[in-house]
Structures are given as C-alpha cells and as structure tokens.
C-alpha positions in Angstrom: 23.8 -8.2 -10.1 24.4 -11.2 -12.6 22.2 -9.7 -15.2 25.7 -7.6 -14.9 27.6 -10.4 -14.3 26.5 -12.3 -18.1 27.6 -9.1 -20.1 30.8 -8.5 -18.3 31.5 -12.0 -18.9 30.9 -11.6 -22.9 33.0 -8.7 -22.4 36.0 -10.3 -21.3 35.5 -13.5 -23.7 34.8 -11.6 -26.9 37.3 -8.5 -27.4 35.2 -7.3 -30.4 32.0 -6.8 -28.8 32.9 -6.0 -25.5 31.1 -4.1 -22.4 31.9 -1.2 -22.2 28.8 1.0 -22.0 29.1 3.5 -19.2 26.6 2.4 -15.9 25.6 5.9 -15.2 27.2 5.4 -11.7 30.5 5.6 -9.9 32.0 5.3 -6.7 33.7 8.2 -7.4 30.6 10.5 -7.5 28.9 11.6 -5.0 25.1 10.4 -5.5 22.2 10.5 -3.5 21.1 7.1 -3.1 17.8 6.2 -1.4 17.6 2.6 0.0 14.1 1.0 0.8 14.3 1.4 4.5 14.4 5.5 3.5 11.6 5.5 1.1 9.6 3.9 4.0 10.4 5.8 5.9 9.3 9.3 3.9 6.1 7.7 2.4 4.8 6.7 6.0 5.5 10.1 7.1 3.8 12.0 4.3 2.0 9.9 2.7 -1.4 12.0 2.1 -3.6 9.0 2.4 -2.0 8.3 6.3 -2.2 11.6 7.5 -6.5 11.4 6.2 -6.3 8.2 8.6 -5.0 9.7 11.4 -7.1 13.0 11.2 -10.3 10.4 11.3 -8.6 8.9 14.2 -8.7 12.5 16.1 -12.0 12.8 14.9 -13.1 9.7 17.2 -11.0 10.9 19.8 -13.9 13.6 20.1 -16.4 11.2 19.3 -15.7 9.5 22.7 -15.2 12.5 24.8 -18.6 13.5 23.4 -19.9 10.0 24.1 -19.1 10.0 27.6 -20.5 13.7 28.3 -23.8 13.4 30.7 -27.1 15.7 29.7 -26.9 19.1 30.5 -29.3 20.3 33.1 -32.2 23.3 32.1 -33.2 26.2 34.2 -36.4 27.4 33.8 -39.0 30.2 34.9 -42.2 30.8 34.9 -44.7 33.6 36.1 -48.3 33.5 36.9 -50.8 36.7 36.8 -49.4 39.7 35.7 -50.3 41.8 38.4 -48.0 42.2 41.4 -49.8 42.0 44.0 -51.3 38.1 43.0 -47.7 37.0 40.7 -46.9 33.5 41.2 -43.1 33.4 40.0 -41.5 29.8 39.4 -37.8 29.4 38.9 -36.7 25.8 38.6 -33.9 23.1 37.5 -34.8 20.2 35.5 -31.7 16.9 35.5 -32.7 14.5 32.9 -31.2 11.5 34.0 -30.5 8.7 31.5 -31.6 5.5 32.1 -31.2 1.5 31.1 -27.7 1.9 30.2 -27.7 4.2 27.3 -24.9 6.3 28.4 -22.4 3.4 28.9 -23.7 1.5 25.7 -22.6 5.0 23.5 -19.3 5.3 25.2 -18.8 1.4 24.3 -19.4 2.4 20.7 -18.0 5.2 20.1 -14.5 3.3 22.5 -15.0 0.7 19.5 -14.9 3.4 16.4 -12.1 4.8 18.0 -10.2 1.1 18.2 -11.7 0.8 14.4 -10.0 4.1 13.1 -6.6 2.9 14.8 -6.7 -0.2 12.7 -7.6 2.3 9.3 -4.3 4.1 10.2 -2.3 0.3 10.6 -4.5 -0.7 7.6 -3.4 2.4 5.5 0.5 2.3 6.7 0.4 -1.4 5.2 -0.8 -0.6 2.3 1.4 2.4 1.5 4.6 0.1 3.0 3.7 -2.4 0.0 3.0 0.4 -2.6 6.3 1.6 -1.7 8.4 -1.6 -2.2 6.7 -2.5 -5.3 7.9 1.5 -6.8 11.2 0.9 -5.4 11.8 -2.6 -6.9 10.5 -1.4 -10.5 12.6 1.5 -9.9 15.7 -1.4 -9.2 14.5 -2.9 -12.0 14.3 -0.3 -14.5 17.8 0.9 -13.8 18.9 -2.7 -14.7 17.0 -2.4 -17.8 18.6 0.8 -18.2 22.3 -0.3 -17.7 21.2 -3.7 -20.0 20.3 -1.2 -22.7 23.2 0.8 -22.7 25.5 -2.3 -22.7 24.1 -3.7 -25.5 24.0 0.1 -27.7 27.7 -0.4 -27.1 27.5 -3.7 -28.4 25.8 -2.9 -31.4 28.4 0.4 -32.0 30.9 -2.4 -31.5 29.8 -4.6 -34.0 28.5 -1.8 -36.5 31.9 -1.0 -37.1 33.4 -4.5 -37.1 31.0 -4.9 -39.9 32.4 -1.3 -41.5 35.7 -2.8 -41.0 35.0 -6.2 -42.8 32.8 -4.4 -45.6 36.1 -2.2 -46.2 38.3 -5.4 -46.1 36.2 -7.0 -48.9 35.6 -10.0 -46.7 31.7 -9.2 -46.2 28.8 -7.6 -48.6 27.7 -4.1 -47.8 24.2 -5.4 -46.8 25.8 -6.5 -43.4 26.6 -3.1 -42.6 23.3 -1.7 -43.7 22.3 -4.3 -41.1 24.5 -3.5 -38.1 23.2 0.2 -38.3 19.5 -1.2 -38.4 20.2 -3.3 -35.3 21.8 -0.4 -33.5 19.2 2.1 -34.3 16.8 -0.4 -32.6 18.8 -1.0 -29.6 19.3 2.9 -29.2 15.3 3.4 -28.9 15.1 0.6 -26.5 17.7 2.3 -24.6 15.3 5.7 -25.0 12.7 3.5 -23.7 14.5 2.1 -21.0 15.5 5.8 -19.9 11.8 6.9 -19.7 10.6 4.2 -18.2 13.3 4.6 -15.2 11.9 8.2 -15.2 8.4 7.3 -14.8 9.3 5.0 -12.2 11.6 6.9 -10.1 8.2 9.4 -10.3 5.6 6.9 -9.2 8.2 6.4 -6.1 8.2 9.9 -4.4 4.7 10.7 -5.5 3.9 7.9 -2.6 5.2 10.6 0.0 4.3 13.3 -2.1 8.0 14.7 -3.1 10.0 14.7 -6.3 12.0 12.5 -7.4 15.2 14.1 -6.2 17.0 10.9 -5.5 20.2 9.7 -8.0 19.8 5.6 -7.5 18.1 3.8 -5.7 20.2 1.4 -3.8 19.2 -2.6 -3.4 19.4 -5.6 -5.0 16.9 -7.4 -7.1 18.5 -10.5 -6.4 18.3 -10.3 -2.7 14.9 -12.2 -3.0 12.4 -12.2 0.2 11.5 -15.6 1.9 8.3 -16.3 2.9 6.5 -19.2 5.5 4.0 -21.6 4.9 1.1 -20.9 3.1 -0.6 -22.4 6.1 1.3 -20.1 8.5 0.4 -17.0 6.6 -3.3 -17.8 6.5 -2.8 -18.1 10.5 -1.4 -14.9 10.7 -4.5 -13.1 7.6 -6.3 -13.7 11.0 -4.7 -11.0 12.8 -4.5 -8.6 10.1 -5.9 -5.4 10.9 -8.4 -5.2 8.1 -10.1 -8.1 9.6 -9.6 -7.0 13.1 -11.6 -3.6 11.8 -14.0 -5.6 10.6 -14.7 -7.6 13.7 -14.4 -4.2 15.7 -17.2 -3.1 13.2 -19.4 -5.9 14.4 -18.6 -5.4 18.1 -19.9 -1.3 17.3 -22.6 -2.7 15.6 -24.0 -5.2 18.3 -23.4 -1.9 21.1 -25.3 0.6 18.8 -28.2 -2.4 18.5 -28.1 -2.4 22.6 -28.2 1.5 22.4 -31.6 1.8 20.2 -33.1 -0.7 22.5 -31.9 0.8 25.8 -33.6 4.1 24.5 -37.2 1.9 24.8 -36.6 3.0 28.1 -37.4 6.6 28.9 -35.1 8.8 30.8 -36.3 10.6 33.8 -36.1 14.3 34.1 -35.6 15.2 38.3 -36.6 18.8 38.8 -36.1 20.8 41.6 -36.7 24.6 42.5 -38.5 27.1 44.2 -41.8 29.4 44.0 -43.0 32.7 45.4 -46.0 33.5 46.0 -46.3 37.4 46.0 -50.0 36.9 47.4 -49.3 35.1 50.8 -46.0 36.2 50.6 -44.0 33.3 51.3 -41.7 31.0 49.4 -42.2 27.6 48.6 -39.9 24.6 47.5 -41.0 22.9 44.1 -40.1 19.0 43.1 -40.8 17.4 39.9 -40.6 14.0 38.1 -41.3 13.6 34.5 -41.2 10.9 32.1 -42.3 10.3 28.6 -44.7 7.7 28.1 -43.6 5.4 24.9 -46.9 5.1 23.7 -46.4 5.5 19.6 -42.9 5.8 19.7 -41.1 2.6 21.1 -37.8 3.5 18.8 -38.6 0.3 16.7 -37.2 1.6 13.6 -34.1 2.3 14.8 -33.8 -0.8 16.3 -34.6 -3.2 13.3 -32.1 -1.0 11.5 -29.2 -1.9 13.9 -29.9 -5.2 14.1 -30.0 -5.4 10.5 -26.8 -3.8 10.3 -25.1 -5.7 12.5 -26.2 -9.0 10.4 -24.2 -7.1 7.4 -21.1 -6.6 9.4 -20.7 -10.4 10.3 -21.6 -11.0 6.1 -19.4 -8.4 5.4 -16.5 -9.8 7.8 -17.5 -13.7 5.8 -17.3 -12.0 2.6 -14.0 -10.5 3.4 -12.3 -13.6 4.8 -13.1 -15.3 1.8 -12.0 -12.5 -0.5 -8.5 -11.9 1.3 -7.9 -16.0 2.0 -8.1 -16.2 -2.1 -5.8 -13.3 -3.1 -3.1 -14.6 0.1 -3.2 -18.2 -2.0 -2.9 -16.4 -5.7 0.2 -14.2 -4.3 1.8 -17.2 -2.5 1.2 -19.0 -6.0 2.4 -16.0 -8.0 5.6 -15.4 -5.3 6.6 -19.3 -5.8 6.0 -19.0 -9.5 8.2 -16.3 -10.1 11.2 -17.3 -7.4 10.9 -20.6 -9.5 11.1 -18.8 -13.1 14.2 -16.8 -11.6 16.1 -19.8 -10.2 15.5 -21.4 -13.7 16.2 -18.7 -15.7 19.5 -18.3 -13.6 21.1 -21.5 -13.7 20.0 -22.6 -17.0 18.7 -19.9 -19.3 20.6 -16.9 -18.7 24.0 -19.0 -19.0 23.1 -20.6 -22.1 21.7 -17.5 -23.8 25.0 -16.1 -23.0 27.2 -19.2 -24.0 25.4 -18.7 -27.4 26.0 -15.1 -28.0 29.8 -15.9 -27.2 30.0 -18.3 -29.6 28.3 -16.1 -32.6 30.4 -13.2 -31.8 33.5 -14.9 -31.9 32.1 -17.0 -35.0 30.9 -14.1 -36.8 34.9 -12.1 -35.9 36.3 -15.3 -38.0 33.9 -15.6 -40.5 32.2 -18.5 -39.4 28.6 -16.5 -39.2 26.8 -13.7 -40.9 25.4 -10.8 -38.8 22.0 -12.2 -38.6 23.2 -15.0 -36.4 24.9 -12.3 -33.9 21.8 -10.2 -33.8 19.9 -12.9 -33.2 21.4 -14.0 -30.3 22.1 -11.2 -29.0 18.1 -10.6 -29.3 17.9 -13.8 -27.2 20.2 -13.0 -24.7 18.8 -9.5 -23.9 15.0 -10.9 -23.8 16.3 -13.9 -21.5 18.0 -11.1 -19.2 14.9 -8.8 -19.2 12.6 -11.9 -18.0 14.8 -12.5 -15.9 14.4 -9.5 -14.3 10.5 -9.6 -14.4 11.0 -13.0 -12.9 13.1 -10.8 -9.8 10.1 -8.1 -9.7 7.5 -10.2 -9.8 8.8 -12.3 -6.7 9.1 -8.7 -5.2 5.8 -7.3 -6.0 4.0 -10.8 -4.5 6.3 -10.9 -1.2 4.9 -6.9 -0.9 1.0 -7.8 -1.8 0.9 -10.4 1.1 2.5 -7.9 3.0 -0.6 -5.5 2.6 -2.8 -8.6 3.1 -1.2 -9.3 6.4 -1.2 -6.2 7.5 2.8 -6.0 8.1 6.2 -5.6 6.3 6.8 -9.5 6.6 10.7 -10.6 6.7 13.0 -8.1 5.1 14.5 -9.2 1.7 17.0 -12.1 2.1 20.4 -12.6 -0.1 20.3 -15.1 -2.5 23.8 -17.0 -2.1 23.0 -19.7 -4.6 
C-alpha cells in the first residue's frame, strides 16, 4: 500500500536511515491468510446471534402449523338413574365449529410472523456482514500500523547510531545521542502498542463466528476503497430494507390479530351428535345438539381495543423508524464522503510532502546541516500524517459497511483505487 510505498521511498533516497524493518510476512512462508469473502463467510455460518434468528424462525414454522389446526372434537357420556332396570345412558360427540373467519384470520397472522422472523434472520446476517468488514478492515489497518511501527524502530536504530557515530567523531554533543535513544525508546512502545492492538483486533474478528483467532494476515487492501451511489438512490433502496419490511410485516400482523379479537365477537357453534339408550323401553335413540354461547358480558372488547391500539404503535413505530434510519443513511453517506475526501487529500498532498520533508532532514542532519530535533520532528510528522491516513482508509470502510447494515445488503464490493 503507499503508506508502504512513502517509507520505501525514504529508504532508497536516504542510505542512513533506511527501511529496513522486517514486515512480518513473506512470500516465502507459508501463512494462513483469511480474505474478507472467508471471514463472511465463517461469521454467517456461526455467528451465535444468526443461528438465535433462525431457531425463532422454526419456532414460527410451528406457530403456523398450530394456527391452521381446526378444534378438536369431545366425546362425552352421561348416565341417568343408577338402577338398571330405569338407566338412561348418553354417549355423544360434540364439533365446535369456528365461525366469522377466526380460523383463517390466525393462519394470516401467524403466515405474517413467520414472513417477520425471515426478515430478523436477513436483518441479523446484515448486521453481522457489516460487523465483520468493519473487524477485518481494523484488522488491515492495524497490521499497517504495525509494519509503520516497525519501519520507523529501524529508523530510529538507524539514526541512534548515526548519532553514536557523530558523537564519537567529535562532530556532534553527546546530548544528541542521549536524544536518539529517547526517540527510539518511544517509537519501540508504539510499536508494542501497535502489536497489541493488531492482537485485539485480529480477536474482535473471529469472536464474530465464535473461533480464535487462528489466522496469520489478513489479506486486502485498505486502499481498495468501496464506491457508493447517490444518496438519493440509497434512500430508494432504505425502503426495501428488511428492517423496514419487518416493520411493515409487524403492521400487517397487527391489523389480522385486530380482525381476529373482533371475529371472536362471534360465537362458535358446537354441533353434537350421538346416541341414547334407554334401558326402560329398551330401545335406542339418536341425539342431536346445537349450542352456542350467548355474548352477553363478554363481547371480547378488551382485547379488541388492545389490538387496535397496537396496531396504531406499529405504524408510529414503522414512522419512527423511517425517520431514525433516513438520518443515520445521510450521517454515514456524510461521514463515507468525508473520509474518501480526507484520504485523496492526505494522499496527493500530505503524505508526499510529509515525506519530501523527512528526506530532506535526514539527509540535512547526515551533512550537518540539522540537529536531531529537526529529524525527529519530521519524522513525528510523517508517521502521524501516515497513521491519519489510514484512519482516513478505515473510516471510509467502516461508513461503506454501516450503510450496508442500514440497507440491509453487502452493497458493491470494495473497488481499486487507480488514482
């Protein structure tokens, strides 16, 4: 990457304090790298939180085939007198039979919970897919920082005993030595900093499909930025995204469970049917039966001014979250153009001049033109322009994979960027 690219160019300009800090990885080796497409494709098939989605899903798979079940029928008996000779003995079936549309108005909702739960699991793979290429990026990036460290701990060795040489020669005061080993005590912690940090990272990673962190590299460029549409095409497709499509399901349940509680104002109707034997005459006879309640006291009102209220708090709800997810799709777009605009900067005009100027220290300071101060100093620069540069790379990253979660989808893999 060119954050590469800047120190291997000092390296070949200024023999003194040249790059040569090993990167950690060769061709040579045999590593296990682990590319994006691979972490996606573990997370999203272990990812605890999917597999929760999913088991809800089966859940409302039984839901439904409960929901569609008709009443069971009753047998019943009954005997009259105790004594044989006068016993009455009753043995009938009673149906209930549902009516005003209660049984197709719960299969309708529990159809819809089922639809909902399917758009929890897309809901939940989204999320997890942008969770994962945000870890894999900082893990990307904190290997940069890594090798950036580790470049510049060679740099300061280098010039710690240019400075040893000089203070030997006579040509510079001890105190620039004393100095060189301050400044390369400094770097080496950030380069212990930079090493933890690329542990913790690489961590964070497999925890997202519950593994360890078994991988050597993680393979990708920071520079291959994502592209993105229109603001005004994204908020097109927000509309699709499966969030708000559960939502919208939820309202759709909600408005069949309201039809439900008033279908159930209508009482069902038991059909009975059966036989009696009358031990006195001795004969059989055939017994039929209707029976209904009569919803005198209890017209199910409650339940229905419950639904209805709850189906007025889905559509609020489904407002509420249109608004919400319409402002954080602007702030990301905002936050993605910001930070591809701070990287092209920092790239063409920063970075190269941060790098021009630690050239021309280092070869100033090897002719006795500068003091040590003015080498640490840019060298301080260069390093800090180099590290936002890379935040400027992972923050484009980690706004390209927000609206991703927002939309619901993976969005347009990461494109190289030949300029």
């Amino acid at each position: 990457m060119r954050v590469t690219y800047y120190l291997a160019s000092i390296a070949l300009a200024v023999p003194l304090i040249s790059l040569g800090a090993d990167s950690g990885f060769s061709a040579d080796n045999a590593y296990n790298k682990l590319s994006l497409p691979d972490a996606l494709a573990l997370a999203l098939a272990a990812n605890p939180n999917i597999l929760v989605a999913e088991r809800e899903r089966e859940a409302n798979v039984g839901i439904s085939m409960q929901a569609a079940t008709r009443r069971n029928p009753t047998l019943s008996s009954s005997i009259e007198d105790t004594r044989n000779a006068n016993r009455l003995t009753t043995i009938q079936l009673n149906q209930p039979l549902e009516l005003g549309g209660k049984r197709q108005a719960r299969m309708e909702a529990a159809g819809l919970g089922l639809d909902a739960a399917e758009m929890d699991i897309a809901t939940r793979k989204a999320e997890i897919a942008a969770a994962v290429t945000t870890a894999f990026y900082e893990v990307l990036a904190a290997q940069e920082r890594m090798q950036l460290a580790a470049s510049f701990v060679n740099l300061a060795q280098r010039a710690t005993r240019a400075a040893e040489n000089r203070v030997q020669a006579g040509k510079v005061s001890p105190v620039e030595e004393t100095k060189s080993r301050v400044a390369e005590s400094s770097v080496r912690i950030e380069a212990t900093q930079a090493r933890r940090a690329l542990n913790v990272a690489r961590q964070r990673l497999a925890a997202l499909w519950s593994g360890s962190a078994d991988f050597d590299e993680a393979e990708g460029s920071l520079e291959s930025l994502p592209i993105l549409p229109e603001l005004a095409e994204l908020s097109v497709q927000l509309a699709q995204s499966p969030v708000l499509e559960r939502a919208r399901l939820e309202i759709g349940r909600r408005e069949t469970i309201a039809r439900l509680e008033t279908a159930k104002r209508v009482p069902d109707l038991t059909v009975s049917v059966g036989a009696q034997r009358n031990q006195e005459l001795g004969i059989n006879q055939a017994v039929f039966g209707l029976s209904v309640p009569i919803p005198v006291f209890d017209r199910n009102q409650g339940n229905i001014h419950e639904a209805v209220s709850r189906t007025d708090k889905a559509r609020v709800e489904l407002a509420a979250l249109q608004l919400s997810m319409h402002t954080n799709l602007s702030a990301e777009y905002e936050q993605w153009l910001a930070s591809s605009q701070e990287a092209e900067a920092l790239r063409l005009d920063i970075l190269p001049g941060a790098s021009s100027a630690f050239e021309a220290a280092a070869k100033g300071f090897e002719m006795g033109k500068f003091n040590f101060l003015d080498v640490l100093d840019a060298q301080r620069t260069l390093f800090q322009a180099q590290s936002q540069y890379l935040n400027a790379l992972l923050g484009v990253h980690r706004a390209h994979a927000e609206i991703g979660r927002l939309l619901g989808n993976s969005l347009q893999a990461a494109q190289p960027n030949n300029k």
